[in-house]
C-alpha positions as CSV (number, residue, x, y, z in Angstrom):
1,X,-70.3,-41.8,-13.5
2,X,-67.3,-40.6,-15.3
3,X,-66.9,-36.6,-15.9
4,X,-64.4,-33.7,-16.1
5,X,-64.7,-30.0,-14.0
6,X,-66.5,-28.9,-16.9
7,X,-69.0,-31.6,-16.4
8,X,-68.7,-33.6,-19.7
9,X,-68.7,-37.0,-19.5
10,X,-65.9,-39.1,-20.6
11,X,-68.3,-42.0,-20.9
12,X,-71.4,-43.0,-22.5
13,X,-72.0,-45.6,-20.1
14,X,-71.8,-46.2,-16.5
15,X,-68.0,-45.3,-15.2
16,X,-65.6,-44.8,-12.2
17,X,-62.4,-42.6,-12.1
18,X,-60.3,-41.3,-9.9
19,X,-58.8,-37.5,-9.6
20,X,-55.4,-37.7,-8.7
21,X,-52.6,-34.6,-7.6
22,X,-49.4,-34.0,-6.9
23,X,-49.7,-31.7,-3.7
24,X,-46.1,-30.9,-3.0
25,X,-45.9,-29.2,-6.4
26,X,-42.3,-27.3,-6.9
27,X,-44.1,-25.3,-9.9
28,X,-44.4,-21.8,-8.0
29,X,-46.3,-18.9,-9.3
30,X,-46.8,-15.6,-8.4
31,X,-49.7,-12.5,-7.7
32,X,-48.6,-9.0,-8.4
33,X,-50.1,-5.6,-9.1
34,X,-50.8,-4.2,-12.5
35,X,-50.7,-0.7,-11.7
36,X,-50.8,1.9,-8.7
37,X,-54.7,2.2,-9.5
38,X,-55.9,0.4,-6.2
39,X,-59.1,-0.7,-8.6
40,X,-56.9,-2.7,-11.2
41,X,-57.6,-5.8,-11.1
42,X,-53.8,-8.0,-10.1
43,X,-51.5,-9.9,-12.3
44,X,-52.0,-13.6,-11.5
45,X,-49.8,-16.1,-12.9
46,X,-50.4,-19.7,-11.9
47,X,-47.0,-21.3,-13.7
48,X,-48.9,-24.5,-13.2
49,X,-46.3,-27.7,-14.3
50,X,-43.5,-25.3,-14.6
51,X,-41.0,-27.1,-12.6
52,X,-39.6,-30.6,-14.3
53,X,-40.5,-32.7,-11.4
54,X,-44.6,-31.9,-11.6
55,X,-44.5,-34.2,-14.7
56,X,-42.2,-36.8,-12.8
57,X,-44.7,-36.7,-10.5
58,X,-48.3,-36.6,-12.6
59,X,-46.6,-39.4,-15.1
60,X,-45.7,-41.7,-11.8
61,X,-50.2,-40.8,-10.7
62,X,-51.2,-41.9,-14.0
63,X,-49.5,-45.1,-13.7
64,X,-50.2,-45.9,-9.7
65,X,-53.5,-45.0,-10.8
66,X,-53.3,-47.9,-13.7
67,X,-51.8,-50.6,-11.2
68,X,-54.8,-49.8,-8.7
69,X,-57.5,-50.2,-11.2
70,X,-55.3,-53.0,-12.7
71,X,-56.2,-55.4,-9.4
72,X,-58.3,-58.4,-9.4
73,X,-61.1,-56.5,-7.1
74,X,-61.7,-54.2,-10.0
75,X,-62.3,-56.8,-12.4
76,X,-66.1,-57.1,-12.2
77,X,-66.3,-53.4,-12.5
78,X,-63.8,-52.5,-14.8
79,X,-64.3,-51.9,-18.4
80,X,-61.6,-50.3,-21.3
81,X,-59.8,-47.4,-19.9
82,X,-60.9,-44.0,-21.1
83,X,-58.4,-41.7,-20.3
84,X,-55.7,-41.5,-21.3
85,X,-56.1,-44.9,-22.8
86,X,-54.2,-48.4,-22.9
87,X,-52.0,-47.4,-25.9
88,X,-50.8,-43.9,-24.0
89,X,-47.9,-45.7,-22.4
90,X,-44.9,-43.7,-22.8
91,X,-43.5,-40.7,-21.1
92,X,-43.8,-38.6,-24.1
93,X,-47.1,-40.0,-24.6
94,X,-48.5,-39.5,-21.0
95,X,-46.9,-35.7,-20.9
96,X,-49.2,-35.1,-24.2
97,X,-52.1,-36.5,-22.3
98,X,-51.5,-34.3,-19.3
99,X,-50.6,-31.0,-21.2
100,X,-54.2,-31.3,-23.0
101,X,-56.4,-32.4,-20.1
102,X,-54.8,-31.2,-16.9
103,X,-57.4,-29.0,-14.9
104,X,-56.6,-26.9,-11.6
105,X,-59.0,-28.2,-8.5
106,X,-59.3,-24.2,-7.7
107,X,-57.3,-24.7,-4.9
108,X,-54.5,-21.5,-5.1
109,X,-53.0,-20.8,-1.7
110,X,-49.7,-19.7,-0.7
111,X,-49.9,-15.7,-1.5
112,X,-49.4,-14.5,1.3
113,X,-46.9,-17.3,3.2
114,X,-46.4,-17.1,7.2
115,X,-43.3,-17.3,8.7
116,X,-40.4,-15.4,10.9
117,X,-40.0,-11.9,10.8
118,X,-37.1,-11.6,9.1
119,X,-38.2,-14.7,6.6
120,X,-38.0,-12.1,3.3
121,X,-40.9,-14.2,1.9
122,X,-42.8,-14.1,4.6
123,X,-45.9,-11.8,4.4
124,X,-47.4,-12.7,8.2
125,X,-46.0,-13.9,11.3
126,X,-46.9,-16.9,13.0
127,X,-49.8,-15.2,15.0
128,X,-51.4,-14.6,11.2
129,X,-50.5,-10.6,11.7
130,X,-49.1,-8.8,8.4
131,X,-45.3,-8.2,9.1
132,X,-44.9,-4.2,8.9
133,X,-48.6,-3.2,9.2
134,X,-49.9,-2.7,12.6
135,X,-53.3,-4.1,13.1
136,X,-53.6,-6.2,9.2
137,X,-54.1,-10.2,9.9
138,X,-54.7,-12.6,6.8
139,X,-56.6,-15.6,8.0
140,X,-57.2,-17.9,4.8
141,X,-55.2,-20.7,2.9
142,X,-52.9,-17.4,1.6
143,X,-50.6,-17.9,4.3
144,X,-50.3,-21.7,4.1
145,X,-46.1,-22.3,2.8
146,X,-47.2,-24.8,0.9
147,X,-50.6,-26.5,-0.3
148,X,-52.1,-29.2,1.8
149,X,-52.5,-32.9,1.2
150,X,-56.2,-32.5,0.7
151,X,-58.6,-29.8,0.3
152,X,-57.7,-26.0,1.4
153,X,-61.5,-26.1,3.0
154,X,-61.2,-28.1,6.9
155,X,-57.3,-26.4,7.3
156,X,-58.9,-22.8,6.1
157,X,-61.4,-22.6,8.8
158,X,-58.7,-24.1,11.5
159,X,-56.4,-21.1,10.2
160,X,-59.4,-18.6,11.0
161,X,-60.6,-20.6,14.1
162,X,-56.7,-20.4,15.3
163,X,-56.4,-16.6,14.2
164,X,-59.6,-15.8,16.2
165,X,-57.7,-17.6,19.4
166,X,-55.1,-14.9,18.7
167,X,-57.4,-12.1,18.5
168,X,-58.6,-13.0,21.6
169,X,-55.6,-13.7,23.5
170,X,-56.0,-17.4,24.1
171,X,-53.5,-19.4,25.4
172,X,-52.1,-22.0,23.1
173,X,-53.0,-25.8,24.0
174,X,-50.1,-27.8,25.7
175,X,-47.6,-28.7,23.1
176,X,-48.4,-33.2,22.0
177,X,-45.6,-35.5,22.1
178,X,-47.3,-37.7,19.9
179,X,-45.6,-38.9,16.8
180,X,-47.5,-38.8,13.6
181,X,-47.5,-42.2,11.3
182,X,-45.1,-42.2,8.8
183,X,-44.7,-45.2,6.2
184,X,-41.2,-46.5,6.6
185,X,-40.5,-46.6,3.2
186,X,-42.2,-43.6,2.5
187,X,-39.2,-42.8,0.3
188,X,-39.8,-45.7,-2.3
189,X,-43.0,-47.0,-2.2
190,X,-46.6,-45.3,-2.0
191,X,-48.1,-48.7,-0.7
């Protein structure tokens, strides 16, 4: 079946889609207080698609998306395409599409970033305690740099499973020499 965060269906009929995002957005927003009243609620400002290259790279989804559909194996299953449609071709186009149907997956992270000591955006240290506040740890997707390349849920609980080895004072597993997989031509093709 076919249907958005809100539930609607986009189809009347039977349907596939796919949900794509760009994870390594530069759009950066922020979370700040409203007033000294410790009870007000905070000032949070998403900025979502506020940096150029977020449409560079939601424009370059919708159309990946198109040439995977577009194969022979989806043939059988494929029917006319719903969203955005066949005729929604050009930039322009596709950047109206987006600006009227883009949805967050609730996935915020990022308030609270770790990093050095002396990192001035850094809000907890590398051992997940608050920098300037003695006894404070944050141990959530708030103190991830930057969003992951999937959901915030399995690295969440690693931060709080890897928080809790702090808090208990164990020793750190023996560094891996083993390189990750990286596509050689990671830098021009997503294939």
């Amino acid at each position: 079946m076919a249907i958005s965060y809100d539930g609607k269906a986009a189809a009347r009929s039977h349907g596939f889609q796919v949900h794509v995002g760009y994870n390594h957005s530069k759009s950066r927003g922020n979370v700040t207080l409203r007033s000294p009243d410790v009870k007000a609620d905070p000032v949070i400002k998403f900025n979502y698609m506020s940096h150029p290259e977020d449409w560079e790279k939601f424009r370059h989804c919708v159309r990946l998306t198109r040439e995977i559909f577009g194969q022979k194996a989806f043939d059988p299953y494929r029917g006319p395409e719903i969203q955005p449609g066949e005729a929604v071709t050009t930039d322009d186009q596709i950047d109206d599409f987006l600006r009227e149907h883009l949805e967050s997956a609730y996935h915020p992270c990022g308030t609270c970033r770790m990093g050095d000591a002396n990192d001035p955006m850094a809000v907890v240290d590398p051992e997940t305690r608050v920098i300037g506040v003695d006894g404070l740890r944050v141990a959530d997707s708030s103190i991830f740099p930057h969003v992951t390349y999937g959901n915030l849920n399995g690295p969440s609980i690693m931060t709080g499973e890897k928080a809790a080895d702090h808090i208990l004072g164990k020793q750190m597993l023996p560094r891996s020499n083993q390189e990750p997989w990286i596509n050689p031509r990671w830098e021009t093709s997503d294939r």
